[in-house]
C-alpha positions as CSV (number, residue, x, y, z in Angstrom):
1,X,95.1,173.7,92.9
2,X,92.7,176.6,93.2
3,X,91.4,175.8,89.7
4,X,90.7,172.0,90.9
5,X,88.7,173.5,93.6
6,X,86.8,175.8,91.1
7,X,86.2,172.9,88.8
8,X,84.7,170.2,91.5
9,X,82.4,173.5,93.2
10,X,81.1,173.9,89.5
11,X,80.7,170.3,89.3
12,X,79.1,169.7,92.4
13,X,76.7,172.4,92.0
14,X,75.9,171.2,88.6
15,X,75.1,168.0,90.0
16,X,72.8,169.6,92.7
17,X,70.8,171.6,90.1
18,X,70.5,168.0,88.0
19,X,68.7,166.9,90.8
20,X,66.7,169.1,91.8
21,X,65.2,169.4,88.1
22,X,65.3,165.4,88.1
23,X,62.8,166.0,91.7
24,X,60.9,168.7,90.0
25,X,59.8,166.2,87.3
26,X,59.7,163.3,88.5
27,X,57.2,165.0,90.8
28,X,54.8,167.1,88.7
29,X,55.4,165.2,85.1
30,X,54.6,161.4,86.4
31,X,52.4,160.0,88.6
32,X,55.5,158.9,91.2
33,X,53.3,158.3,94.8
34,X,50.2,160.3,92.9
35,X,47.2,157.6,93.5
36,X,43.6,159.1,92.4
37,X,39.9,157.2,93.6
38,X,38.1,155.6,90.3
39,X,34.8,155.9,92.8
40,X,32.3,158.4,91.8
41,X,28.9,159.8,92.8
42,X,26.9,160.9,90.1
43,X,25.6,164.7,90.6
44,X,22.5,165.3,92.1
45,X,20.0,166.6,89.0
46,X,18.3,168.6,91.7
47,X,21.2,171.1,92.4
48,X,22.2,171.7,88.8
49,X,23.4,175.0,88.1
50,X,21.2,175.6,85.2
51,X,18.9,172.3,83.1
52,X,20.8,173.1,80.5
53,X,23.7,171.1,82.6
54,X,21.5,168.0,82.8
55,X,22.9,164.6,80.9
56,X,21.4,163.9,77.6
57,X,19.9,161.0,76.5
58,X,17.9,160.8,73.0
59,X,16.4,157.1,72.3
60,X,14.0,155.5,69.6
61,X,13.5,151.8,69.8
62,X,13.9,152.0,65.8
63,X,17.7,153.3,66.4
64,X,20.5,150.7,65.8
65,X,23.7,153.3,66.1
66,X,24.1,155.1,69.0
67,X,26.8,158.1,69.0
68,X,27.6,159.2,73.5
69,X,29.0,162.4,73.2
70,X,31.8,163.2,76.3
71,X,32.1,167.2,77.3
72,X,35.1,169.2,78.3
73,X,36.6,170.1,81.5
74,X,34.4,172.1,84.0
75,X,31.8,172.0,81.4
76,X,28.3,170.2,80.6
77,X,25.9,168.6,78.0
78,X,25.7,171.8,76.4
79,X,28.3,171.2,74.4
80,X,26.4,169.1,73.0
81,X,22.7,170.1,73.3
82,X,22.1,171.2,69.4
83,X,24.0,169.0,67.5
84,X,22.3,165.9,69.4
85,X,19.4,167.4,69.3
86,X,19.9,167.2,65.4
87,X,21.4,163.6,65.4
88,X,18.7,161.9,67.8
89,X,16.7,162.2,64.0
90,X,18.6,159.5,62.8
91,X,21.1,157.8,66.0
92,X,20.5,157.5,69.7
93,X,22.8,160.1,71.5
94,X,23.9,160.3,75.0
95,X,25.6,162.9,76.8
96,X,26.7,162.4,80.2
97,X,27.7,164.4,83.1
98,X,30.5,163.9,84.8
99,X,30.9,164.1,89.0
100,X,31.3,167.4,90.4
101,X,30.4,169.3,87.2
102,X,27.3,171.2,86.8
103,X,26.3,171.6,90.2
104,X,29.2,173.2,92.7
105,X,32.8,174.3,92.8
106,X,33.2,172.1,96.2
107,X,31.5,169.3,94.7
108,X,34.0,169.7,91.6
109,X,36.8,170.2,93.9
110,X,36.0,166.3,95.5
111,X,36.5,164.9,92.2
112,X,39.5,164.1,89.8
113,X,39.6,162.8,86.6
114,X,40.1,159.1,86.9
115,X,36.5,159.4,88.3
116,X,35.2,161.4,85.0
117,X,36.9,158.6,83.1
118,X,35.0,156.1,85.4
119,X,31.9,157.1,84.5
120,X,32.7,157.9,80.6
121,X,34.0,153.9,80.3
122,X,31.0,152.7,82.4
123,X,28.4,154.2,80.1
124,X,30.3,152.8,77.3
125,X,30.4,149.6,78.9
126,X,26.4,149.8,79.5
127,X,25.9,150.4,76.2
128,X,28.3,148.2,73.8
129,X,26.4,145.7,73.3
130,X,22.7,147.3,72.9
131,X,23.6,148.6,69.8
132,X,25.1,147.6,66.0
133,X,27.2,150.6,65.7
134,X,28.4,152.8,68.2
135,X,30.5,155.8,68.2
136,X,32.2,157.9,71.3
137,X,33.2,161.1,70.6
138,X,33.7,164.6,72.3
139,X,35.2,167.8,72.8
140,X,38.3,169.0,74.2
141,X,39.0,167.0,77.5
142,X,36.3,164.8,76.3
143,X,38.2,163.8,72.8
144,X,40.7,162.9,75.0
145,X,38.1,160.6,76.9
146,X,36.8,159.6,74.1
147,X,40.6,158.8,72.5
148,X,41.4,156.8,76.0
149,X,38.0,155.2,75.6
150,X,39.5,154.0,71.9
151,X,42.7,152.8,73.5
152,X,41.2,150.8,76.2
153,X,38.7,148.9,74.0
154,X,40.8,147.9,70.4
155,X,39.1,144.7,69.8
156,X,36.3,142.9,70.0
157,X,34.4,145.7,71.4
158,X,36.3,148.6,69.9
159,X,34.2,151.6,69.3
160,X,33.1,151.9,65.5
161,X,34.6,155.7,65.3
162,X,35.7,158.3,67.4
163,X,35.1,161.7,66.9
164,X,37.6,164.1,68.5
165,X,37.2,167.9,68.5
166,X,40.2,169.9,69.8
167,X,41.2,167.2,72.1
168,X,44.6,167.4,74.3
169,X,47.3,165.1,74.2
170,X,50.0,167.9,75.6
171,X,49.8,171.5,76.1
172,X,53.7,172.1,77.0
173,X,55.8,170.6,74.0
174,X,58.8,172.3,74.3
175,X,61.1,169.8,73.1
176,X,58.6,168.3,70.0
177,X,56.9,171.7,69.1
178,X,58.7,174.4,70.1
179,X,54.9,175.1,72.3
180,X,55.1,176.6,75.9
181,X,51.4,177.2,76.4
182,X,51.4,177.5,80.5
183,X,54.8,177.7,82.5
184,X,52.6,176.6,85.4
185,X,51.5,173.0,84.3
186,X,55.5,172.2,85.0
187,X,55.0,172.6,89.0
188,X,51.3,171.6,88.4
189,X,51.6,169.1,91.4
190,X,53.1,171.5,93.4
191,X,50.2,173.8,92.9
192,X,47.9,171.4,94.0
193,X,49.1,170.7,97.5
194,X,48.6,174.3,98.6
195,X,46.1,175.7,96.5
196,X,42.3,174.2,95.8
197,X,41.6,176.9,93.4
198,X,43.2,179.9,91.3
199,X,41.2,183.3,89.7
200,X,41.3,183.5,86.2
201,X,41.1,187.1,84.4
202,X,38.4,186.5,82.1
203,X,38.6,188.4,79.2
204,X,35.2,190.0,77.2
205,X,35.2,188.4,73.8
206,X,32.6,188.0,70.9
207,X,30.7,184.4,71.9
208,X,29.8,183.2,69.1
209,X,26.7,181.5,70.3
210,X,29.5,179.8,72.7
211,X,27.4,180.0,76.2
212,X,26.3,177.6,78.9
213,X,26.9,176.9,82.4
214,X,30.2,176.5,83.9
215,X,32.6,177.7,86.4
216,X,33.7,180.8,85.2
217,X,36.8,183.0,86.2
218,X,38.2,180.0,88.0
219,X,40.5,177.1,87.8
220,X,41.9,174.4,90.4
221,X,45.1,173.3,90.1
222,X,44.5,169.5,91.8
223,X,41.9,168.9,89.0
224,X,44.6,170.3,86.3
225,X,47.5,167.9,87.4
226,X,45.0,165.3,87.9
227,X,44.1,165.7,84.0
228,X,47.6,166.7,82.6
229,X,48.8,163.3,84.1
230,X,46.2,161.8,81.9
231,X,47.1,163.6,78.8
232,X,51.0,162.4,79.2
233,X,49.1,158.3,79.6
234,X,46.7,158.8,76.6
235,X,49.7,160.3,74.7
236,X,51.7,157.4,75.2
237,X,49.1,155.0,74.3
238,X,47.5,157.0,71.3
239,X,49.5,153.7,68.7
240,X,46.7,151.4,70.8
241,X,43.8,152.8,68.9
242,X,42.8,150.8,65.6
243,X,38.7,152.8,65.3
244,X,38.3,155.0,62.1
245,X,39.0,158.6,63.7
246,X,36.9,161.7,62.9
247,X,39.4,164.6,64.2
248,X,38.6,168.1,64.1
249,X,40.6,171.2,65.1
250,X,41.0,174.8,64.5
251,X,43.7,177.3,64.1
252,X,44.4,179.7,66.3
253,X,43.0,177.6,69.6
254,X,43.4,179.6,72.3
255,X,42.9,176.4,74.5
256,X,44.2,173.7,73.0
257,X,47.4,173.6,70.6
258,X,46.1,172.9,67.4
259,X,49.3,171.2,67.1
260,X,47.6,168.2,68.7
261,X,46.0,167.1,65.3
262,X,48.2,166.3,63.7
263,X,50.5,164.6,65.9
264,X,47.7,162.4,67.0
265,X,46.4,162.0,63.7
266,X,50.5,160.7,63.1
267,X,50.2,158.2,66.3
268,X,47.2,156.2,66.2
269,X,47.0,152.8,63.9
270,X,43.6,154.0,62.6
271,X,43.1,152.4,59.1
272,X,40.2,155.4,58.8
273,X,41.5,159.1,59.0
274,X,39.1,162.1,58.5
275,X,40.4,165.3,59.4
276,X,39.1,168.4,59.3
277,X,40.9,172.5,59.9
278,X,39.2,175.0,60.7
279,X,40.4,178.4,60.6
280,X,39.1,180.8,63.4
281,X,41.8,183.3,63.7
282,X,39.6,186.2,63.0
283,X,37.3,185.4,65.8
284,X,38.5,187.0,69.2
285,X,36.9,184.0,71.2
286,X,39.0,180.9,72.1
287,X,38.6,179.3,68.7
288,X,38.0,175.6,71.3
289,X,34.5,175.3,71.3
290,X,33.2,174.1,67.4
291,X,30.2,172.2,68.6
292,X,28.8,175.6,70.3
293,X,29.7,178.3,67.4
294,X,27.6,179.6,65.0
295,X,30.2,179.7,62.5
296,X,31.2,176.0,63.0
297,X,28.6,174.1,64.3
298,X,26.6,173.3,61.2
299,X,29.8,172.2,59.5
300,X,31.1,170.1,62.2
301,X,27.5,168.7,62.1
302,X,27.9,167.5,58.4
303,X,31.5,166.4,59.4
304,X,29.9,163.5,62.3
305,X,27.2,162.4,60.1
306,X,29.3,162.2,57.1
307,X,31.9,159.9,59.2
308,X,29.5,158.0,60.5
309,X,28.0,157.0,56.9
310,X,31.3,156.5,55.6
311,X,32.5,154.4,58.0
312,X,29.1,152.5,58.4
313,X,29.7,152.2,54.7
314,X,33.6,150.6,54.6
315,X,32.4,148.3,57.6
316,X,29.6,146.9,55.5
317,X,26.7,147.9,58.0
């Protein structure tokens, strides 16, 4: 009898844990009673941290292709700046900037990603049809915009490539690749109802040429969920995209898995794959920012014009 009594305790508390981990995730891994605004301000040029924040926009009336480059979380068109600057030679390139970034931490803390994405798909929108060819691209948080960008629009007015350098899809993969890059982004959610904002130690490393505005030596934990929940919905949808895909990724990414390459290079229904390694493990920078390093941006230069010819070329443009 005493045993019976051991065994249903056991049982029952088994059962109470199961829940509780069910709650946990249900909570911080899906968007269960998580609703974000789409409605977006854009920032106000005249408060920029620094012009070299401002959006980018290179034109010539003589341009048929245009290339709109999306930057990463908390950062700006300088991502961008010298590789457009090199492009706008022979495509129209826009950068944008995204609400709440360049400008303040309380105007970043108003925002959220579905607003980010907002403004990423309503430039594309704008800009479809003005063109013969055009490409999305970007880095980090914006491959992923630019992936979600390819997933929305598979058709008639599908993007002509995308161009994705070390863009997330997960960061946690414990169960697919053995990864557990933050133990936090489980209770993510939790996080963000008591905290608008966490320090980050920021560590002294060799830039590389890697520099621009941003919001150093801080994160905030209701933007993080607010992207993680939008890395677990491009994931899902990555078999949606049919564009020829430019992706790009280096070893040793201190930000990103580079584990994310392949796996979304595995997923997508492109019938165009172009990938390209790098290997940055010697550098004792984050290894996440190619469009910005000395030692990479030149390549990853000939890597987007090279796609863009090639795929020009297999369309018949």
């Amino acid at each position: 009898m005493e045993n019976v009594m051991k065994m249903k305790k056991t049982i029952f508390g088994l059962l109470i844990l199961s829940g509780l981990w069910f709650a946990v995730y249900i909570v911080n891994e899906t968007p269960f009673l998580y609703r974000e605004s789409e409605r977006y301000t854009l920032p106000e040029i005249t408060g920029l941290q620094s012009p070299d924040a401002a959006p980018i926009s290179h034109t010539d009336p003589s341009h048929e292709t245009l290339i709109i480059f999306y930057h990463g979380y908390k950062k700006t068109p300088h991502n961008f700046k010298k590789i457009a600057e090199i492009l706008a030679e022979k495509y129209d390139v826009i950068v944008p900037l995204y609400p709440g970034h360049g400008t303040t931490e309380e105007d970043f803390k108003k925002t959220n990603f579905d607003q980010w994405y907002a403004l990423a798909k309503d430039i594309y929108q704008e800009n479809r049809k003005k063109y013969r060819q055009v490409y999305v691209g970007g880095l980090s948080m914006g491959g992923m915009i630019a992936l979600r960008i390819g997933e929305e629009y598979n058709s008639g007015l599908a993007p002509d490539g995308i161009i994705s350098l070390g863009a997330p899809v997960f960061l946690n993969d414990i169960i697919g690749h053995g990864i557990l890059y933050d133990w936090r982004l489980y209770f993510s959610r939790f996080a963000a109802w008591f905290l608008s904002e966490l320090k980050e130690t920021m560590e002294i490393v060799d830039k590389d040429g890697a520099e621009g505005p941003e919001y150093e030596g801080k994160n905030f934990p209701p933007q993080v969920h607010s992207m993680k929940l939008a890395m677990h919905s491009t994931k899902r949808d990555l078999y949606k995209i049919q564009s020829p895909l430019l992706l790009m990724h280096s070893k040793g990414d201190k930000t990103v898995p580079f584990e994310n390459l392949n796996y979304i290079a595995g997923q997508v229904s492109s019938g165009f794959i172009r990938t390209r390694i790098f290997d940055l493990r010697s550098w004792k920078h984050n290894r996440h920012m190619l469009t910005l390093y000395h030692s990479t941006r030149e390549a990853v230069l000939r890597e987007i014009e090279g796609f863009i010819e090639r795929t020009a070329f297999l369309s018949g443009e």
